[in-house]
Steps between C-alpha positions, in 0.01 A plus 500: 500500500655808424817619685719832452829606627727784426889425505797688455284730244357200319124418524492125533172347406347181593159411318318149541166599401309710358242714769441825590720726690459828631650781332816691661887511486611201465868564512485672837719375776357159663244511269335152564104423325372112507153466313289202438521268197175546293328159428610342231846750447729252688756444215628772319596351127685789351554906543575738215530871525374761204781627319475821714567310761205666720285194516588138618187244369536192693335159401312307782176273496277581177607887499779748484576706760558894417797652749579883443825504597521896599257431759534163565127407479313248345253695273323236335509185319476312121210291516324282288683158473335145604879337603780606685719747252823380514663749246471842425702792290475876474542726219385874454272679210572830334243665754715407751244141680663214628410236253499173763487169308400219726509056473320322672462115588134583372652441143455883444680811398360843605632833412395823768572841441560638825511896521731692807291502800183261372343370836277176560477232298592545163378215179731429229393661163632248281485094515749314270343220241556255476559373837820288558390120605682526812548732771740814390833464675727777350419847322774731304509825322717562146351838381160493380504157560466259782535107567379233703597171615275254700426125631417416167820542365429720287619827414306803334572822342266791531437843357486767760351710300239323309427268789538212206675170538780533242674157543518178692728184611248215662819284622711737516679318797427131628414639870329809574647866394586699810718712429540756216754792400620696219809635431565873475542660125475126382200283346550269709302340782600220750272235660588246755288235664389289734782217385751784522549549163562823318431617157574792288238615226466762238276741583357579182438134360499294853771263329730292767829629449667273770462284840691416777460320826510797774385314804372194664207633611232780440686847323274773708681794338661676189667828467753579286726784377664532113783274610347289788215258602369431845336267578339387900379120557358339790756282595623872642778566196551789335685416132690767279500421120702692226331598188768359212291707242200694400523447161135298579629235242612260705561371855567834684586391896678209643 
């Protein structure tokens, strides 16, 4: 169900699924449009928007939903997975596509290159091999590179570019990997678990630089800053952690 509102000058926008809605002014006064939920697109598992900030993609059953945001109209979606996705991330090319990277519990990464106003279904032109042993549970973006974390514990490192697997942990964790994040004008990327626990990794040689016990239960979410890391667990906690250093030498956070 999709429901719209506009107050005091502010759009508010609530989205549960994923259907079609008809297109119009949204933020018009007691502006009000229910749809139905499509099979399948009952749980949405994540939303990202393109760095332009034009399109939302929004994760639900085995596909990805395609919102333009200027008309606020689904215009297509990201097929082509066997399992629910559960993660996705978007990046842009030098011709100016969305490049949409996509996990699924189907073990698989997919990469689409979605141009402004593509319509319909759209395939992914790029499948990442190896697979991951596990479903994929968290996706990030460093440059040209890109990460992911899944049920098998494991994490991997990717070339954007190349499409090659550069790197790999198998156990990187004890529990599955579901969250992921880097932080800016750092190599340095952060992991954290299904046990709660966080680490901190080099970027370029996927060496453990330090671990801590974040949380008592499942972290869901990482962002960070050059001074600060975030993390969101399901026990419904949000934690602050202060980088010590960046050196990448030793144990940077506590």
């Amino acid at each position: 169900m999709i429901k719209r509102m506009k107050m005091d000058g502010w759009c508010w926008i609530k989205d549960t699924s994923s259907g079609q809605v008809n297109v119009g002014d949204v933020c018009a006064s007691n502006t009000s449009r229910t749809v139905t939920i499509p099979a399948g697109e009952n749980q949405i598992n994540q939303i990202a928007l393109n760095p332009n900030g034009t399109v939302l993609y929004a994760a639900a059953g085995n596909s990805v939903r395609v919102w333009d945001l200027r008309r606020f109209a689904s215009t297509g979606k990201l097929t082509g997975h066997l399992g629910p996705v559960m993660c996705l991330t978007v990046d842009q090319s030098g011709n100016s596509q969305d490049l949409v990277i996509t996990g699924s519990k189907d073990h698989y990464i997919k990469l689409f290159d979605v141009t402004e106003g593509s319509l319909g279904s759209i395939s992914p032109t790029h499948n990442f091999e190896p697979p991951h042993y596990d479903g994929i549970e968290s996706l990030v973006i460093q440059g040209d590179i890109f990460f992911s974390g899944s049920r098998d514990n494991g994490i991997k490192k990717w070339d954007l570019d190349r499409k090659d697997l550069l790197q790999q942990v198998p156990n990187a964790h004890r529990d599955w990997v579901c969250a992921l994040g880097v932080v800016p004008g750092s190599p340095a990327l952060l992991s954290g678990c299904r046990g709660g626990v966080l680490k901190l990794w080099h970027t370029d040689t996927l060496g453990t630089l330090g671990e801590l016990k974040g949380h008592e239960s499942p972290i869901n979410s990482i962002s960070a800053n050059s001074s600060h890391l975030f993390t969101a667990s399901e026990e419904g906690d949000i934690q602050l952690f202060v980088f010590v250093s960046l050196d990448m030498r030793e144990n940077n956070f506590t």
